[in-house]
N, C-alpha and C positions, 0 to 999 in steps of 0.2 A: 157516343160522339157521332155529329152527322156528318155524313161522306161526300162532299160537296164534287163539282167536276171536276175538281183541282188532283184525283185521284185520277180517273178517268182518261183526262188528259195527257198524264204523266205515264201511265202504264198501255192505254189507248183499251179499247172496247171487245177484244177479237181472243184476249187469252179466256184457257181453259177453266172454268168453275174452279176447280183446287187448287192451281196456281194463284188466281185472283185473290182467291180469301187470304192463302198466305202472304201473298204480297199487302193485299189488307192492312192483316195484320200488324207488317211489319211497319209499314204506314203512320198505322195508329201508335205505335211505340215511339216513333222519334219525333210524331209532335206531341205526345206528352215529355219527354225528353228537352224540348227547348231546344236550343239552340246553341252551341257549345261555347264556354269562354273566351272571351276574347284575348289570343297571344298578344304578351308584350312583345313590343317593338325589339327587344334584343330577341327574344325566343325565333318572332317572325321572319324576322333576317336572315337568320343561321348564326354559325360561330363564327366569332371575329378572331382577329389574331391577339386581340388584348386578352378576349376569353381562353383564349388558348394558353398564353400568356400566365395568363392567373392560373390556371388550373394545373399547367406546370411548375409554377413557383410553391403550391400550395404541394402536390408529389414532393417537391424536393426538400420541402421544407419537413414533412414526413418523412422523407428518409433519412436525413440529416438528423431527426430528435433517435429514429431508430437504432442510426449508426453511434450514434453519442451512448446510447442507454446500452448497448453491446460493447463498447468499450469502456463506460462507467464499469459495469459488468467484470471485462476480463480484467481491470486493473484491483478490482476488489477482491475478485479471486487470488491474484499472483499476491496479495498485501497478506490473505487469510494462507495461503502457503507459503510465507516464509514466515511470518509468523511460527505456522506449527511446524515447519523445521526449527527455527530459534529453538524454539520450546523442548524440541526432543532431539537436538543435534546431543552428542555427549563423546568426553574424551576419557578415557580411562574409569568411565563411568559417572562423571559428572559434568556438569554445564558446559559445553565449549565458552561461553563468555558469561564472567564474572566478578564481582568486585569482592575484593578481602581487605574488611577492615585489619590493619596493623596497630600495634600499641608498646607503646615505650617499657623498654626491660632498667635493670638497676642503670644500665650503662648511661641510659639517656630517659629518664623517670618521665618528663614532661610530653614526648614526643607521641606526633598519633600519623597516623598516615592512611591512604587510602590508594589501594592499588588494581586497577581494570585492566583485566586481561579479554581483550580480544579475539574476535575470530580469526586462525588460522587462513593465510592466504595461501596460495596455490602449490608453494614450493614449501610452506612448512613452516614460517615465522609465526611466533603468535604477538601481537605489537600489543604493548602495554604502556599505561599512564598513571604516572604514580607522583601522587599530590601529600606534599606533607610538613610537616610545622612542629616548631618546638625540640628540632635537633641542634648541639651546638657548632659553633665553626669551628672547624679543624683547623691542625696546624700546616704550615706550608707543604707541600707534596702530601699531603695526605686527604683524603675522600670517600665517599659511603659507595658501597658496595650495593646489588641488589642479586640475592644467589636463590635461585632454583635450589631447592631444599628437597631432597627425597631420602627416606626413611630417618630420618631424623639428623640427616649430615648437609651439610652444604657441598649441593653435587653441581651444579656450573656457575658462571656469571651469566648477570642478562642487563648489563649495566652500569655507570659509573654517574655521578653525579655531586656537586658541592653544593654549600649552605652557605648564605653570608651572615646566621647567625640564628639564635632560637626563636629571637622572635619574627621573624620571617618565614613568609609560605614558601614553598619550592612547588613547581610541578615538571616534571621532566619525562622524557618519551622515552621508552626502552622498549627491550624486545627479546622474546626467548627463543630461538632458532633451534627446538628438540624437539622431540617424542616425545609427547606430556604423559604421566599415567597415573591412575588414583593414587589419591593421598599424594601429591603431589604438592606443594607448596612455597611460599617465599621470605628470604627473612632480609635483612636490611643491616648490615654490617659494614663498620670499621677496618678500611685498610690503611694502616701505618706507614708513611715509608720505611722503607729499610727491611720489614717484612713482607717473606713470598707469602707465606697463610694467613687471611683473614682476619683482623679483629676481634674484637667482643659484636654480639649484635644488639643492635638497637633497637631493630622492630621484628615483632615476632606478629602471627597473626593472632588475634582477641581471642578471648573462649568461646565469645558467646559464635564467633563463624563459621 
């Protein structure tokens, strides 16, 4: 490269030999280098408030997808822990909540029913729903029982409810307010008037439950 006066004149004639070349040097690098590119007109200016603007809107909007995915997050955890409580709560050894299918005995041959027991609320009920069909209608003052059944006797009530007839569905809301404990069970019986003890029963639970 030839070193025109345009060097000379920039650095002037009176520096030291080793300094000179260095600066030379340095010379010759940045007119091989060019000339740098040319800033856009937003770059040139500086930040604007609109730039500001966006670049704030675009943070928030990152935080905002952050705070979502952390709260997507803890609601799937709390979904995946009650879940595996559901799954491993147990009362007397078995399922705190449950359905038992029932099935018609000689009393009431047609009849089927289906009875969900509930999770226990705070003070000890356990709320049950018990849907059922093909029992027939009783006579005046008289109505089907539902009895907590333990070791093979009918040990409390947890319910009273009527039929208007066989071929009709019933579903009615009961409720057992005890100490549940395995083997534990429910049957569905005949109160007569005029008798204090129970009926014949009509629903027993299936085998196969």
């Amino acid at each position: 490269m030839t070193v025109g006066p345009h060097f000379d004149e920039l650095v002037g004639r009176d520096l030291p030999p080793e300094e000179r070349e260095r600066l030379l040097h340095v010379h010759e690098l940045l007119l091989e280098a060019g000339p740098p590119p040319e800033l856009s007109p937003e770059i040139e200016s500086g930040p604007t408030l609109a730039m500001t603007l966006a670049r704030q809107k675009r943070e928030h909007h990152v935080r905002s997808r952050v705070s979502l995915l952390l709260a997507a997050a803890v609601a799937i955890a709390v979904v995946f822990l009650g879940g595996y409580i559901t799954g491993n709560s147990h009362v007397g050894g078995e399922a705190a909540a449950k359905t038992l299918q029932l099935t018609g005995t000689a009393a009431a041959p047609n009849a089927l029913a289906s009875l969900r027991i509930d999770h226990a609320d705070a003070a000890g009920n356990w709320p049950m729903d018990l849907s059922v069909t093909g029992l027939p209608k009783l006579p005046d003052h008289a109505y089907y029982i539902v009895y907590l059944v333990r070791d093979g006797k009918p040990w409390a009530p947890c319910g009273t409810f009527a039929v208007a007839g066989s071929e009709h569905g019933t579903t009615v809301r009961l409720n057992a307010p005890y100490e549940l404990e395995k083997g534990d069970t429910w049957w569905v019986m005949k109160q007569l008037p005029g008798h204090a003890e129970p009926g014949p029963a009509v629903l027993v639970p299936a085998k196969s439950s």
